[in-house]
N, C-alpha and C positions, 0 to 999 in steps of 0.2 A: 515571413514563414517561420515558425517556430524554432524548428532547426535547423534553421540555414547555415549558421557557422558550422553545423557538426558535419551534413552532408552538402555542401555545395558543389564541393567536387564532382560526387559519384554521381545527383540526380543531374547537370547538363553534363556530365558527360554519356551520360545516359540518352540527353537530347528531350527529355520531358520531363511530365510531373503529372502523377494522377491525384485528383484530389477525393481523397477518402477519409471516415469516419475517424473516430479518435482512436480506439481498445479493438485489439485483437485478441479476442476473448475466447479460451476454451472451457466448455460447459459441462458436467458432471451433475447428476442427480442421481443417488445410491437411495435405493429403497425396498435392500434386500430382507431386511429385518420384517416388513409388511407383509403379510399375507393378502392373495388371491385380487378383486378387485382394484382393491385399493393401489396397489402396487404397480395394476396398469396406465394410474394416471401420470406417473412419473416421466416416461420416456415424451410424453407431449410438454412436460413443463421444460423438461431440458431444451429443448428445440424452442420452445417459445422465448429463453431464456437465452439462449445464442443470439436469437435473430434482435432481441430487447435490447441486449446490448451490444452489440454489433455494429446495428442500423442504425441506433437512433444518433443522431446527432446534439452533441452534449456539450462544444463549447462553439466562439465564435474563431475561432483559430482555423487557420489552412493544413492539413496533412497531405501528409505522400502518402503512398502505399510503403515506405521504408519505414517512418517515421510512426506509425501507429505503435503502438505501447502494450506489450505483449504483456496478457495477463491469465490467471486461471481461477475459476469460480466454482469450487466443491460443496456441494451440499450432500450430505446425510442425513435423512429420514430417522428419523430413531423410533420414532413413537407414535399411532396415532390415538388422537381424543378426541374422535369422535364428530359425525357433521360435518367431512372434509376440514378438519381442521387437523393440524398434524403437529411434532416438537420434531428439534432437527440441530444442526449444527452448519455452518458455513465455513469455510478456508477460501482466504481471498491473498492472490499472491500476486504480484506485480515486478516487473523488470526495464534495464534501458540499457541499450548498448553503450560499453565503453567507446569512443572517438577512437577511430583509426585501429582497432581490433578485435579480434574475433569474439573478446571479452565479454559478458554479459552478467551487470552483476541486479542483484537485486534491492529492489525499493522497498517493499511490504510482506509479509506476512504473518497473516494474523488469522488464527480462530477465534470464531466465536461460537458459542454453545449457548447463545440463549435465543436462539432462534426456533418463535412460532409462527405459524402462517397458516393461511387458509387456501386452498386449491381445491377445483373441481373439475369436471368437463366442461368444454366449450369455454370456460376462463378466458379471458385476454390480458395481456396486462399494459399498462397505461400510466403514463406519468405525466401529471400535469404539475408546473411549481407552485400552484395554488392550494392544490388539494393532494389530498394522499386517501384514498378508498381500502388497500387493504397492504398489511406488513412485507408481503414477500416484495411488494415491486420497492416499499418505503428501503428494507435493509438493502435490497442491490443496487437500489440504487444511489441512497449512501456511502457504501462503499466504492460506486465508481466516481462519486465526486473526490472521496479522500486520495484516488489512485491518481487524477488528473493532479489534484493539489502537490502531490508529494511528487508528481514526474515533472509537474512545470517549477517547482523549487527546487528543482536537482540542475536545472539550464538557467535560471535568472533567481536572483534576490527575492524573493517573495512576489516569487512569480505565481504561485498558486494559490493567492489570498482569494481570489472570487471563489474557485472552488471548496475549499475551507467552510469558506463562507455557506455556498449551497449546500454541504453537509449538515452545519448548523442548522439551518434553517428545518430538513427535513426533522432532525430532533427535535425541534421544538412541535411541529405540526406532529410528530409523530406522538408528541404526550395524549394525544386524545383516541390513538389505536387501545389503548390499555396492556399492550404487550409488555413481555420483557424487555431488557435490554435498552432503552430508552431513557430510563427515568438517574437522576444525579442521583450521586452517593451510595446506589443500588451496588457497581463491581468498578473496581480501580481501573481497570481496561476496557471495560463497557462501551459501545458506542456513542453515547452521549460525554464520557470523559475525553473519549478518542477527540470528535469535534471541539471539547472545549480545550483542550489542551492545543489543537492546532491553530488556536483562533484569541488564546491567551496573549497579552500583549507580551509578558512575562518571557514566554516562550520563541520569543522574534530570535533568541541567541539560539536555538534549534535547530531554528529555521536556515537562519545564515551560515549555520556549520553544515547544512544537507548540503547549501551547496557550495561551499567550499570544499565539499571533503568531494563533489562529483565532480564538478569542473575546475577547479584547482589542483585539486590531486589526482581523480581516477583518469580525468580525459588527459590529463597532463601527462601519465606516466609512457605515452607511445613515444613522445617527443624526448622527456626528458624523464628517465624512471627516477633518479636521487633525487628530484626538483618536487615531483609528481609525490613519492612516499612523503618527503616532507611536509609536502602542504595537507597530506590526509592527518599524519601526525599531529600539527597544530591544531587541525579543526576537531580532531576528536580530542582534545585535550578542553574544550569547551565545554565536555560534558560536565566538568565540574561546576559549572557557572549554571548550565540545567540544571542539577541536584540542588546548586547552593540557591534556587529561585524559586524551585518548587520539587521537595524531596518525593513528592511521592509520585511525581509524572507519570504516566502511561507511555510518553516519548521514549523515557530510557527502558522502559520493557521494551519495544515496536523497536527500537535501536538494536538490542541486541538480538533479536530473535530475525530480524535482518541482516545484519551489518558486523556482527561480533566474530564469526571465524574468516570474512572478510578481512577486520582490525587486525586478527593475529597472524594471517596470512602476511600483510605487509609489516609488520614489527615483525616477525622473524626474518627476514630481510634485510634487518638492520643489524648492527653492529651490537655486541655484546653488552656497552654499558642501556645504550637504548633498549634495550628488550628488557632487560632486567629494569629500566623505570618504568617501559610499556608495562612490563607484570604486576607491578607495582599500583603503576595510578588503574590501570582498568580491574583489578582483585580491588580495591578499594571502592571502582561505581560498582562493579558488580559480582558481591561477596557469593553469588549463586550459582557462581558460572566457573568455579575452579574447574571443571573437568576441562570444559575448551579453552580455556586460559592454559593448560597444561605444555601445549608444546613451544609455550614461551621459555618453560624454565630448563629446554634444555641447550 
């Protein structure tokens, strides 16, 4: 079972185990910008959209009902063009509990604004790994394979490569939708960079700090908090070995926009000279971010 070292305790003592889907997924479709028709086909794709990802069954792994992977799926309509076809935006955020606390921190989030799609009445949506029919179910459901990837490398060493992997793949099948958002070299955080960069050999020293810095450091800190800050410490001291590999990553955007007032969280914890190197090496990865690097310098 996947998490058995985190909850063994609680599920027998609990005295069972249900076994259930991967994502516990809350759904959001905004499509207040539309006018009259159009706008009522919204509340049926939320709801199709729940139960899509919810139900379906997306890895070969056992869950509990504790162990499912709280996540949240925002779409906003922005535009329509026309033919049930519409422009839009998604925010996909993901989380995992820290071991032995009420803690919860986060794994992803990420907007993306090059989202088109097509939706009608009566629509269904469907996913086969063979084929991909039309963008909305292609982007959600790339994004739930990245969410899987980066929740099972936060428990094991490149635990998440299969699903990496099925992210990839839909990029490539998706080059033949003609949509945005898809194609290389098109946006430095794009979905198609996002996949390649989780699937970059290059990129395995990333990988190995996600999850040093989860089960080394965050699950560590109930037990042992000065054992636990240190080991986050060293593992984000990796990010320079990220930059020095590949300067222009998508990883250290997706790192900070996750994980960076987390980092300063635990460096102001520390002692005076460390925070002053903390402010140091992380203003140096990340020259953009002086505002929430701030309450390092004091």
């Amino acid at each position: 079972m996947k998490y058995l070292s985190l909850f063994f305790l609680s599920l027998f003592a609990a005295g069972f185990s249900v076994a259930a889907q991967e994502l516990d997924a809350r759904v959001t479709v905004n499509a207040d910008r539309l006018q009259g028709e159009e706008r009522d086909l919204f509340p049926n794709l939320q709801e199709l959209l729940v139960n899509y990802i919810n139900e379906s069954k997306w890895t070969d792994a056992t869950f509990s009902m504790s162990e499912k992977i709280p996540c949240n799926f925002s779409i906003i309509v922005t535009e329509s063009l026309g033919s049930n076809n519409f422009k839009g935006e998604i925010q996909v955020q993901a989380s995992r509990p820290v071991y032995n606390s009420a803690y919860t921190t986060t794994l992803f989030n990420h907007r993306d604004t090059s989202f088109e799609f097509e939706f009608s009445t009566g629509q269904s949506l469907y996913w086969s790994e063979g084929t991909i029919e039309n963008n909305i179910v292609a982007v959600v459901t790339f994004y739930i394979y990245i969410v899987l990837g980066i929740d099972f490398d936060s428990f094991s060493p490149m635990g998440g490569a299969p699903y990496f992997q099925q992210a990839m793949n839909i990029v490539n099948m998706a080059q033949s939708l003609g949509a945005t958002g898809w194609g290389a070299f098109q946006d430095p955080a794009n979905r198609h960079a996002i996949a390649t960069a989780y699937t970059d050999e290059r990129m395995k020293v990333f990988r190995q700090l996600w999850y040093d810095y989860h089960r080394k450091g965050l699950d560590e800190m109930a037990a042992n908090p000065d054992r636990g800050r240190m080991n986050i410490i060293t593992a984000v001291k990796l990010l320079e070995a990220v930059r020095s590999a590949q300067p222009n990553t998508c990883l250290l955007t997706l790192f900070a926009t996750s994980k960076l007032d987390e980092v300063v969280s635990v460096y102001s914890k520390a002692n005076t000279q460390e925070k002053q190197e903390g402010l140091k090496f992380l203003s140096n990865i990340f020259p953009a971010e002086a505002t929430r690097l701030e309450p390092l310098k004091k």
